[in-house]
VOBA-1610 file (N, C-alpha, C; in pm, whole numbers, padded with zeros to 5 digits, always signed):
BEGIN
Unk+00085-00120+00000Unk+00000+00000+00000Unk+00089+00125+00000Unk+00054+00193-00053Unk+00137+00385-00100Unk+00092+00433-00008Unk+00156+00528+00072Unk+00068+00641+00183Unk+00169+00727+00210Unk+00098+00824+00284Unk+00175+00923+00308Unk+00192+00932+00436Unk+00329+00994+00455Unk+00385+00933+00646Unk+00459+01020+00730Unk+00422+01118+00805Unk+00500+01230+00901Unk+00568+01127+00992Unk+00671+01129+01047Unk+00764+01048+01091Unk+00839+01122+01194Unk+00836+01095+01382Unk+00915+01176+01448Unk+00987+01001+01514Unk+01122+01052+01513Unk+01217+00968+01605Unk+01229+01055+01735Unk+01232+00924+01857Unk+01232+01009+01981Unk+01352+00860+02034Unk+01490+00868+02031Unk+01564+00748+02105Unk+01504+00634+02055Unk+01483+00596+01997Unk+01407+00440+01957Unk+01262+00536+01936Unk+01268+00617+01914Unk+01050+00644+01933Unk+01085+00742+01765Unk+00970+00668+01700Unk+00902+00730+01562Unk+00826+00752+01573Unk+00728+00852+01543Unk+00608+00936+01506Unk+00574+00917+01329Unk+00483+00830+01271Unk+00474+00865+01164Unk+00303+00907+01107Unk+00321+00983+01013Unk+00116+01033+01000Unk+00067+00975+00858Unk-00021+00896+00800Unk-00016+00849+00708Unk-00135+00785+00715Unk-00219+00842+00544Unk-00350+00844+00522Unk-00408+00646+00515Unk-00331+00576+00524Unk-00348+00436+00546Unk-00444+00457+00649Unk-00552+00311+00624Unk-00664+00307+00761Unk-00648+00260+00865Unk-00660+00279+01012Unk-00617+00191+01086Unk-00656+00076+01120Unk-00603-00074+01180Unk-00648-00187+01230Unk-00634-00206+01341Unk-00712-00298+01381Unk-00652-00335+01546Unk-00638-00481+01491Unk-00534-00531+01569Unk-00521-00732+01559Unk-00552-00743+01694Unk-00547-00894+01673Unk-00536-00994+01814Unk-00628-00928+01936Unk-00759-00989+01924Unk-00889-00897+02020Unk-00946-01061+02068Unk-00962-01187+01947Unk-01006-01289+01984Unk-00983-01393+02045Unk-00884-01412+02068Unk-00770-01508+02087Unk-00702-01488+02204Unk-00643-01573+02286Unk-00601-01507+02438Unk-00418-01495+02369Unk-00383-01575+02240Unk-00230-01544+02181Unk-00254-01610+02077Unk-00185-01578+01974Unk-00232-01565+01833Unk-00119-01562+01772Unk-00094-01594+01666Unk+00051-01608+01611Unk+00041-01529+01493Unk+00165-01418+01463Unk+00119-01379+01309Unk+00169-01391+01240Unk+00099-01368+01097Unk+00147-01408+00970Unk+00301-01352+00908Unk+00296-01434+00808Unk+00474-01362+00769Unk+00419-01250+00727Unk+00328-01219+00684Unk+00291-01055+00626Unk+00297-00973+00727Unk+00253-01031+00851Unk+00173-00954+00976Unk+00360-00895+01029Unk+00437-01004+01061Unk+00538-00956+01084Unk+00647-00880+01008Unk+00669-00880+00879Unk+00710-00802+00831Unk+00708-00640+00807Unk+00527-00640+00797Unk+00530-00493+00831Unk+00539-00437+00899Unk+00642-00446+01008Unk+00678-00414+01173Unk+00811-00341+01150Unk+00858-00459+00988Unk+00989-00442+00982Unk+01058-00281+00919Unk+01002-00207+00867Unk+01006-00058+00842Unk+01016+00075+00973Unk+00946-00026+01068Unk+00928+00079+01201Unk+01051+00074+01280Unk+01115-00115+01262Unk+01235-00149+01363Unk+01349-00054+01326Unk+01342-00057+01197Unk+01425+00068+01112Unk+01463+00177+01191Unk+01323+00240+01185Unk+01295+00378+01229Unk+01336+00381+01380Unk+01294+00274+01438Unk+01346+00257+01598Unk+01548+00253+01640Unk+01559+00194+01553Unk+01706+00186+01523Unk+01794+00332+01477Unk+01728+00418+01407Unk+01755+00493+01330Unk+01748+00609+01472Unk+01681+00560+01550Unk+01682+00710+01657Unk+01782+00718+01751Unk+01890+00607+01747Unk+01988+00637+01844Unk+02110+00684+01755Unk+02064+00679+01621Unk+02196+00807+01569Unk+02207+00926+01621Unk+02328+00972+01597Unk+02320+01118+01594Unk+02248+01224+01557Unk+02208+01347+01568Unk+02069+01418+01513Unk+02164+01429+01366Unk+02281+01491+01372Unk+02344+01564+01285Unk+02347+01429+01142Unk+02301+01290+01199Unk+02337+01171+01118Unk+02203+01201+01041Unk+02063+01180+01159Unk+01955+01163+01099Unk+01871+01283+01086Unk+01958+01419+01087Unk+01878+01502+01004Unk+01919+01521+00851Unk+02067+01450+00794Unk+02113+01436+00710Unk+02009+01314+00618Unk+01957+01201+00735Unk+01919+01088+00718Unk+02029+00992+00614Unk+02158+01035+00667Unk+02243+00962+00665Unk+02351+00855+00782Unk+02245+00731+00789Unk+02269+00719+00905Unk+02249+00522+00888Unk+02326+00512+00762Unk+02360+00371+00760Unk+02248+00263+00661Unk+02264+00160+00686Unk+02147+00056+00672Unk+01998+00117+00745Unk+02019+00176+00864Unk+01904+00254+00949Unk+01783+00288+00827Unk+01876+00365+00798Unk+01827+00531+00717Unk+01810+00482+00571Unk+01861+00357+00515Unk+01886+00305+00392Unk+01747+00225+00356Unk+01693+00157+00453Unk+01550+00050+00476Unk+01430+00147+00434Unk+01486+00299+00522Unk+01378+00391+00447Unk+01382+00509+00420Unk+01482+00498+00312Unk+01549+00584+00172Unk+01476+00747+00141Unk+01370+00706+00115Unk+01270+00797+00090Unk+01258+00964+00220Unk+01275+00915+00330Unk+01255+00968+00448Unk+01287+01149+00398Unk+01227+01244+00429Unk+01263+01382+00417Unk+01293+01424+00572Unk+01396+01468+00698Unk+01357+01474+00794Unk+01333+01699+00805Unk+01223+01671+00891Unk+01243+01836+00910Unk+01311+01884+01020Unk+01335+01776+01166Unk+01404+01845+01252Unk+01454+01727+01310Unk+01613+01745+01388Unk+01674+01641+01458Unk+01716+01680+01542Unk+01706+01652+01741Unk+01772+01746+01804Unk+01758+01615+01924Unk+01853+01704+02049Unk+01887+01612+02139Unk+02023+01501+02164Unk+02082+01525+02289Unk+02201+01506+02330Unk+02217+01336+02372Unk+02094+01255+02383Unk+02112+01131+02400Unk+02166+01073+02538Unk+02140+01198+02639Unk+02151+01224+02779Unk+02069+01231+02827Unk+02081+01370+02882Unk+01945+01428+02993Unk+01871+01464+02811Unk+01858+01439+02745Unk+01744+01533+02599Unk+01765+01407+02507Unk+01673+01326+02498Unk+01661+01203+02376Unk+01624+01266+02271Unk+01750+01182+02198Unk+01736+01231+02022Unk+01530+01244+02041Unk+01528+01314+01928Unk+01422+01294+01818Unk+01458+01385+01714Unk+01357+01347+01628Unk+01296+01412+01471Unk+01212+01415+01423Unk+01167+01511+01334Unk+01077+01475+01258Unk+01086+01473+01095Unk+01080+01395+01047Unk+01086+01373+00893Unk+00907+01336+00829Unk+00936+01388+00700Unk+00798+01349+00616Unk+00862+01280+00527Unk+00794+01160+00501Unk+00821+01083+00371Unk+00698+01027+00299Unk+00732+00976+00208Unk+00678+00918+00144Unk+00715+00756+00106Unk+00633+00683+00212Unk+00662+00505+00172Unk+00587+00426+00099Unk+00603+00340+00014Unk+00457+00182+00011Unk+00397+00178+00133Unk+00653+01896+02650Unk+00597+01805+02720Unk+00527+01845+02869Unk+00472+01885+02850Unk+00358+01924+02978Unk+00407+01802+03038Unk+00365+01769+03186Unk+00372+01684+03282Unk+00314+01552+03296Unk+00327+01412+03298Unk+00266+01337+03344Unk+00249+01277+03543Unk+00177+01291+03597Unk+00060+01291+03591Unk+00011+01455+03554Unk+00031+01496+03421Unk-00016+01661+03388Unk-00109+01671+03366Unk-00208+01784+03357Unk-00300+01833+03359Unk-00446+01761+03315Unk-00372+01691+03163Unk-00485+01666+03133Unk-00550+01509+03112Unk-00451+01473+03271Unk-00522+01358+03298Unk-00515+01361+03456Unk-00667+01254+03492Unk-00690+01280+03653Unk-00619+01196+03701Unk-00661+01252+03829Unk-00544+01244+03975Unk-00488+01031+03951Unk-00590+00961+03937Unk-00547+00842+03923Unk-00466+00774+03850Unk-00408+00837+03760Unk-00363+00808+03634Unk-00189+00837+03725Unk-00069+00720+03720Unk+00033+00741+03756Unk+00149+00720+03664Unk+00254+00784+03681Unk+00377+00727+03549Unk+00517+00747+03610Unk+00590+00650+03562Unk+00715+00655+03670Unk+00774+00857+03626Unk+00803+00872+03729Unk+00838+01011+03720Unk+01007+01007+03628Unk+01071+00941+03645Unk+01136+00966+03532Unk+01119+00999+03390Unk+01042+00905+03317Unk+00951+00869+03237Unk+00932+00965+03194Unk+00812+01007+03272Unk+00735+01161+03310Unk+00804+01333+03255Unk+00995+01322+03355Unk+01021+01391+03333Unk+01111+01451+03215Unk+01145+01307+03172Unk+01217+01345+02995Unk+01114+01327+02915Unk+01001+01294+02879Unk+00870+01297+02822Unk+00896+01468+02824Unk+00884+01535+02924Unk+00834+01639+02952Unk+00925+01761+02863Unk+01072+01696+02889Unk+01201+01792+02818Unk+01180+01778+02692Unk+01102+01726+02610Unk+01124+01750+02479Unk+00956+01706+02416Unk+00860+01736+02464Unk+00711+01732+02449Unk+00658+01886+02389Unk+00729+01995+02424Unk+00693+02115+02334Unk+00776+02114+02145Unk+00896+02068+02204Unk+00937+02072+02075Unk+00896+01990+01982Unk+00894+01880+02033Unk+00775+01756+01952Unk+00663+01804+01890Unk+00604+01864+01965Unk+00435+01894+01966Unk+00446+02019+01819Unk+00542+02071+01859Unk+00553+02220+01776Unk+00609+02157+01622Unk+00680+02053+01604Unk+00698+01989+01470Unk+00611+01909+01421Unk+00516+01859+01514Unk+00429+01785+01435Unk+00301+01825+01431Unk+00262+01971+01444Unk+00157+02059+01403Unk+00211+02132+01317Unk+00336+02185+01285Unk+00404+02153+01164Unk+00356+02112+01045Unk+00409+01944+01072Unk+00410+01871+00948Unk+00287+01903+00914Unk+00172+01822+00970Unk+00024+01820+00990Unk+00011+01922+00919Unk+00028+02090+00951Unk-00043+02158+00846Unk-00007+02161+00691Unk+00074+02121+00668Unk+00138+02078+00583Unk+00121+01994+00496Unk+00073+01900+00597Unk+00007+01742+00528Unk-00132+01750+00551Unk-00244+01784+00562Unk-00341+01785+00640Unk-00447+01630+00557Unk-00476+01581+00657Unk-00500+01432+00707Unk-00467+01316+00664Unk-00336+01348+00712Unk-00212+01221+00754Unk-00243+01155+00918Unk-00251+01084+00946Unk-00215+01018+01073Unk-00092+01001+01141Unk-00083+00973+01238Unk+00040+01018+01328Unk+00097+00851+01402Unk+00183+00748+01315Unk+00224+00664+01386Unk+00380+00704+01474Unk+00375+00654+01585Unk+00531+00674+01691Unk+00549+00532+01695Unk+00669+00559+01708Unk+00774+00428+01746Unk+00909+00431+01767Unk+00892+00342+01906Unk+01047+00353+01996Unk+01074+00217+02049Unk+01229+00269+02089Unk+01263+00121+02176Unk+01318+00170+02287Unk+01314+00079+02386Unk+01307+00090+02535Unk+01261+00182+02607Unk+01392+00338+02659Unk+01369+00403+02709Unk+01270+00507+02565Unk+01310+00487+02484Unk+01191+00585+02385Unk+01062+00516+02345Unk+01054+00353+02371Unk+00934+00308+02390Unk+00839+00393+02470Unk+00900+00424+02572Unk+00831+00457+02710Unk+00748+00580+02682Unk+00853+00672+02618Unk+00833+00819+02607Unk+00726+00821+02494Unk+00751+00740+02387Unk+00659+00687+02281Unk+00498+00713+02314Unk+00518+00616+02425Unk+00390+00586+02472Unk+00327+00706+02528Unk+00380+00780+02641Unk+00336+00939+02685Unk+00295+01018+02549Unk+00406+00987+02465Unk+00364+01133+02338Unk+00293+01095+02293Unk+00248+00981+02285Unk+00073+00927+02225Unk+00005+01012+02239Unk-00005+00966+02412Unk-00129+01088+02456Unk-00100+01207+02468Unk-00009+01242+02533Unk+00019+01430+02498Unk-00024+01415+02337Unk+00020+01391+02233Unk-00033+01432+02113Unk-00142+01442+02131Unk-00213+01318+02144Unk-00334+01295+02081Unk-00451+01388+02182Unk-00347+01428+02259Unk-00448+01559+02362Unk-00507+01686+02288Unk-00340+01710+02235Unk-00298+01889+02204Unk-00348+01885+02078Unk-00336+01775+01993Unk-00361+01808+01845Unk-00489+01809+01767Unk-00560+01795+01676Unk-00697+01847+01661Unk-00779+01748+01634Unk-00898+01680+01726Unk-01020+01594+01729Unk-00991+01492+01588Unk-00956+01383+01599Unk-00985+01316+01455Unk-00874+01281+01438Unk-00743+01331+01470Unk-00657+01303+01416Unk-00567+01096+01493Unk-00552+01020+01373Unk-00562+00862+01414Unk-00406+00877+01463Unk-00370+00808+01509Unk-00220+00746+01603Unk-00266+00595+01602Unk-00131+00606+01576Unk-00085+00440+01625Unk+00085+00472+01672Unk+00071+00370+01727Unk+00198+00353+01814Unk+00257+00215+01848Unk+00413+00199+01814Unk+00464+00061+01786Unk+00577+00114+01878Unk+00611+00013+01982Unk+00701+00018+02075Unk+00774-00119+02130Unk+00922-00122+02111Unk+01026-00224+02110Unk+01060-00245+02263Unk+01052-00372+02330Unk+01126-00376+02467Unk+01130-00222+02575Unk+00953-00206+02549Unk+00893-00116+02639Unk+00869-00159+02794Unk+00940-00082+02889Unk+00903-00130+03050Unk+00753-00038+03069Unk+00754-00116+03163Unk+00590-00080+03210Unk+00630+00089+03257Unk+00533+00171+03177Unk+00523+00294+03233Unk+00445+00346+03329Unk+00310+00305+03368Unk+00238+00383+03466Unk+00133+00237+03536Unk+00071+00285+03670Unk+00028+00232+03665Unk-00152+00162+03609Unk-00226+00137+03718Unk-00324+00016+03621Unk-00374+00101+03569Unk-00434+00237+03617Unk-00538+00312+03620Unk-00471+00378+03462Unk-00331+00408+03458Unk-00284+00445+03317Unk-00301+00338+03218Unk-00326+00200+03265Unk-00269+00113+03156Unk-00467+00102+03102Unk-00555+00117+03230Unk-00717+00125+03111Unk-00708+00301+03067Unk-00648+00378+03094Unk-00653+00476+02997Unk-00598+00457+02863Unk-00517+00389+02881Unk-00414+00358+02730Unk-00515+00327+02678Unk-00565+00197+02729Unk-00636+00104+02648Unk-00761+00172+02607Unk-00818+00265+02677Unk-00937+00320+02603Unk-00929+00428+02531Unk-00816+00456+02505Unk-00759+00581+02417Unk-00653+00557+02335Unk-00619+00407+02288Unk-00524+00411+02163Unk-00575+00278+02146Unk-00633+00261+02049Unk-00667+00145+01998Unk-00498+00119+01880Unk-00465+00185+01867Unk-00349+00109+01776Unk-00219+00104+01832Unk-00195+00076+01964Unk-00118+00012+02072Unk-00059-00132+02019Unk+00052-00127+01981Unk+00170-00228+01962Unk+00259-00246+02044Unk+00316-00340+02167Unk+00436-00332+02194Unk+00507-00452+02183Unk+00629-00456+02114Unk+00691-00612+02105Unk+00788-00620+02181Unk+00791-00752+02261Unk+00870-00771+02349Unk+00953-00884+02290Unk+01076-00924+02324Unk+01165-01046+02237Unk+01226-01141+02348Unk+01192-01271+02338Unk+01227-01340+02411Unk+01234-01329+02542Unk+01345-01348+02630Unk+01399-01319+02766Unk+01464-01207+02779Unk+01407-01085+02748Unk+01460-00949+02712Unk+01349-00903+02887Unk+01482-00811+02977Unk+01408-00810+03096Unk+01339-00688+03127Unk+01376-00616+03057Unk+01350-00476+03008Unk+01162-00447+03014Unk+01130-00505+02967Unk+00972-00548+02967Unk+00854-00575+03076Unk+00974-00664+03201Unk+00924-00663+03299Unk+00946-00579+03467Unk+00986-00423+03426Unk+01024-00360+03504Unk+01008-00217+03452Unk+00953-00094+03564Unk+00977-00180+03704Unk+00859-00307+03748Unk+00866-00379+03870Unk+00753-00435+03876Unk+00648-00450+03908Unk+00548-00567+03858Unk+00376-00518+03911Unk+00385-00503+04071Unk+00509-00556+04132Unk+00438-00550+04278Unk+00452-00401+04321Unk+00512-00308+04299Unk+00517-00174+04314Unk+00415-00060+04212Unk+00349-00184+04179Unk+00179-00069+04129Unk+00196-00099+03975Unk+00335-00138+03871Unk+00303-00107+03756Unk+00247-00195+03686Unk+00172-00160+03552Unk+00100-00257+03477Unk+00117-00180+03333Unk+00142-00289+03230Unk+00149-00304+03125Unk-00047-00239+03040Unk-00024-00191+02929Unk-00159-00177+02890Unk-00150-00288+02736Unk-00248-00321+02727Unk-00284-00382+02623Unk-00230-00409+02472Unk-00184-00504+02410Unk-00112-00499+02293Unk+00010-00575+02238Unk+00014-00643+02355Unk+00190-00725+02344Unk+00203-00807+02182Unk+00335-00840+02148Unk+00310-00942+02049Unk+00473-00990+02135Unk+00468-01103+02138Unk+00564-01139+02185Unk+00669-01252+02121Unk+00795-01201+02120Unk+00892-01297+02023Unk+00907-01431+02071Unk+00870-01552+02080Unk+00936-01678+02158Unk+01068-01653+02147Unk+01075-01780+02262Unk+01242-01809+02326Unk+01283-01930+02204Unk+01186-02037+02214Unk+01257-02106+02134Unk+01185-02117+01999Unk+01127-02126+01948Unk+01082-02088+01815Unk+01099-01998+01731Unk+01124-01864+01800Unk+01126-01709+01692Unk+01001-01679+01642Unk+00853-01751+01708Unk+00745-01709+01642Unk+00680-01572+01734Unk+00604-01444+01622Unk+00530-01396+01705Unk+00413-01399+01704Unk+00403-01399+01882Unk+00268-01404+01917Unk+00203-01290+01994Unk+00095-01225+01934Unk-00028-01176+01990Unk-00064-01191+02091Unk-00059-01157+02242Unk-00113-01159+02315Unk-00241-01080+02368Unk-00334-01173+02370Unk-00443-01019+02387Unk-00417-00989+02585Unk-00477-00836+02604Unk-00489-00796+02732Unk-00398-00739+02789Unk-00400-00717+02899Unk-00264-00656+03043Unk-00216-00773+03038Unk-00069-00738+03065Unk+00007-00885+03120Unk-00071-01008+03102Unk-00039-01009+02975Unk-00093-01185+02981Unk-00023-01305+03002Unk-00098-01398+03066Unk+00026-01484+03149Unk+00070-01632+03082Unk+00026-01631+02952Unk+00037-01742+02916Unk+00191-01736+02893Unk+00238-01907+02884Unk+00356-01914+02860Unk+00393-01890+02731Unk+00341-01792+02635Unk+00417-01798+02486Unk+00414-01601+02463Unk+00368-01544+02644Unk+00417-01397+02610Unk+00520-01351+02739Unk+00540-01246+02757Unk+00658-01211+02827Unk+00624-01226+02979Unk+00493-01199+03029Unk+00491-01217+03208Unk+00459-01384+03250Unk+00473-01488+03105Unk+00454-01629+03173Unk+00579-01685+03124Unk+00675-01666+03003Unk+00744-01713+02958Unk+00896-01633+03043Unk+00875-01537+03063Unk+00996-01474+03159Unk+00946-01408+03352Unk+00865-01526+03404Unk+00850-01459+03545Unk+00957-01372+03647Unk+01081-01345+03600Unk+01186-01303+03688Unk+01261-01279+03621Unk+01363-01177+03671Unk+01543-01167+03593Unk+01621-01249+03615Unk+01619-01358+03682Unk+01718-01490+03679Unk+01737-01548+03518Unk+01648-01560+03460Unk+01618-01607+03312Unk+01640-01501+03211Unk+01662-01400+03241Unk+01635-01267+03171Unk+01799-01261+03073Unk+01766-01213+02956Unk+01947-01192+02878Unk+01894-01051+02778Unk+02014-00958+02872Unk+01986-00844+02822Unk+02006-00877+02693Unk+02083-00928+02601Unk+02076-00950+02457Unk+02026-00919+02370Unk+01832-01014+02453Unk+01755-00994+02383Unk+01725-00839+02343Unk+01723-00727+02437Unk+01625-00635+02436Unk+01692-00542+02317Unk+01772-00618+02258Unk+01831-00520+02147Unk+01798-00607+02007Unk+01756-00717+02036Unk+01698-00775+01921Unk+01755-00932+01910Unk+01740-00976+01810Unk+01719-00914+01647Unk+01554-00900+01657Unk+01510-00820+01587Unk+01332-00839+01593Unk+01303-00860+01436Unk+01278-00974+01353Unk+01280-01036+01242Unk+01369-00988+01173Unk+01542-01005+01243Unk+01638-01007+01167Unk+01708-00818+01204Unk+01635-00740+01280Unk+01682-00647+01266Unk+01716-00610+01460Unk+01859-00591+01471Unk+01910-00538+01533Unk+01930-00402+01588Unk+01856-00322+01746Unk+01856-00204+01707Unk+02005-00171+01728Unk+02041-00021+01708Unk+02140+00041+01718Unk+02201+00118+01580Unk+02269+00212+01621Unk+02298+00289+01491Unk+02441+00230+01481
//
């Protein structure tokens, strides 16, 4: 399919907007396995997830390897951030086939690890201000993000800060790599009732996923697809933490089993890192 695609990198986190319709998978099934089609088209985002721990100066050039090569096309409009206290991002338009959390404009119940929270927060105006930007620019494109780990996280916040600030209608989806649990339960049924296109893939015994943990309040929101340990198949998990043994809270109960390895991949062959 041809579409058109606003694209922000945040550390592993992409933003892309693109007149494609949205789907939801895996609603029937308690884990579900997907197709080679289903997984491949993941494989353009791992890219993009990979592509955000370059340098800005790499990927505002969008010269920035095999990364930047998977998706050629990419135009970026802004690249900034020290990969410290300020995670890369960007924003690019292409053409393919931070206010506070718990902030304002969510209630008192809604919790998020304050770290999280507070680099979300360092670079949520400048975000916001490039991708009302693009948007006018593009006007009705959709807005997919996608990150890995610590920009999973942030990923997930700029969902909703976007999908707060920006104007009624506008679709998100969001694909996130060896994401730790960001907030707790009361955040994880807000997720769930406010992003229906919630992706997060977790890979094998990657420990990253399961921390911090549920016994200190956190919970996962809805969406897992999870890589097996010994097969390499992915599977769909529907729900919060689902516990079967073929997704990440039954197949990895603890960090004794855990190999950081995983959380860098390969995720169908692709390795993040610049």
């Amino acid at each position: 399919m041809t579409f058109f695609s606003l694209a922000l990198l945040v550390l592993g986190t992409f933003v892309s907007f693109a007149h494609a319709a949205p789907s939801r998978l895996f609603e029937r099934a308690s884990v579900t396995p997907l197709s080679g089609a289903q997984i491949s088209a993941f494989k353009p985002f791992t890219f993009f997830a990979s592509a955000a721990y370059c340098q800005p100066s790499a990927t505002l050039a969008w010269n920035c390897g095999a990364n930047c090569q998977a998706n050629a096309d990419f135009q970026p409009v802004a690249s900034r951030g020290n990969g410290v206290t300020v995670q890369f991002f960007s924003t690019p338009w292409s053409l393919p086939n931070k206010e506070r959390i718990r902030p304002k404009w969510l209630n008192s119940a809604v919790q998020v690890h304050n770290g999280f929270r507070d680099n979300q927060a360092s670079t949520a105006p400048g975000i916001l201000a490039a991708v009302q930007q693009s948007l006018a620019a593009h006007s009705g494109a959709t807005v997919t993000m996608v990150g890995h780990s610590l920009g999973a996280a942030l990923t997930l916040l700029d969902s909703i800060f976007l999908s707060v600030h920006l104007p009624v209608g506008t679709q998100f989806k969001t694909v996130g790599y060896g994401m730790p649990r960001v907030g707790n339960k009361a955040f994880a049924d807000f997720v769930d009732a406010h992003s229906t296109q919630l992706t997060r893939i977790t890979n094998k015994h990657d420990p990253v996923p399961i921390v911090p943990g549920r016994f200190l309040g956190f919970q996962h929101p809805s969406g897992e697809v999870h890589i097996d340990q010994q097969t390499s198949a992915f599977e769909a998990c529907s729900g919060q933490e689902n516990t079967s043994d073929l997704c990440t809270v039954g197949d990895e109960p603890n960090l004794f089993v855990a190999n950081i390895k995983d959380h860098f991949g390969p995720y169908d062959g692709v390795t993040v890192g610049c």
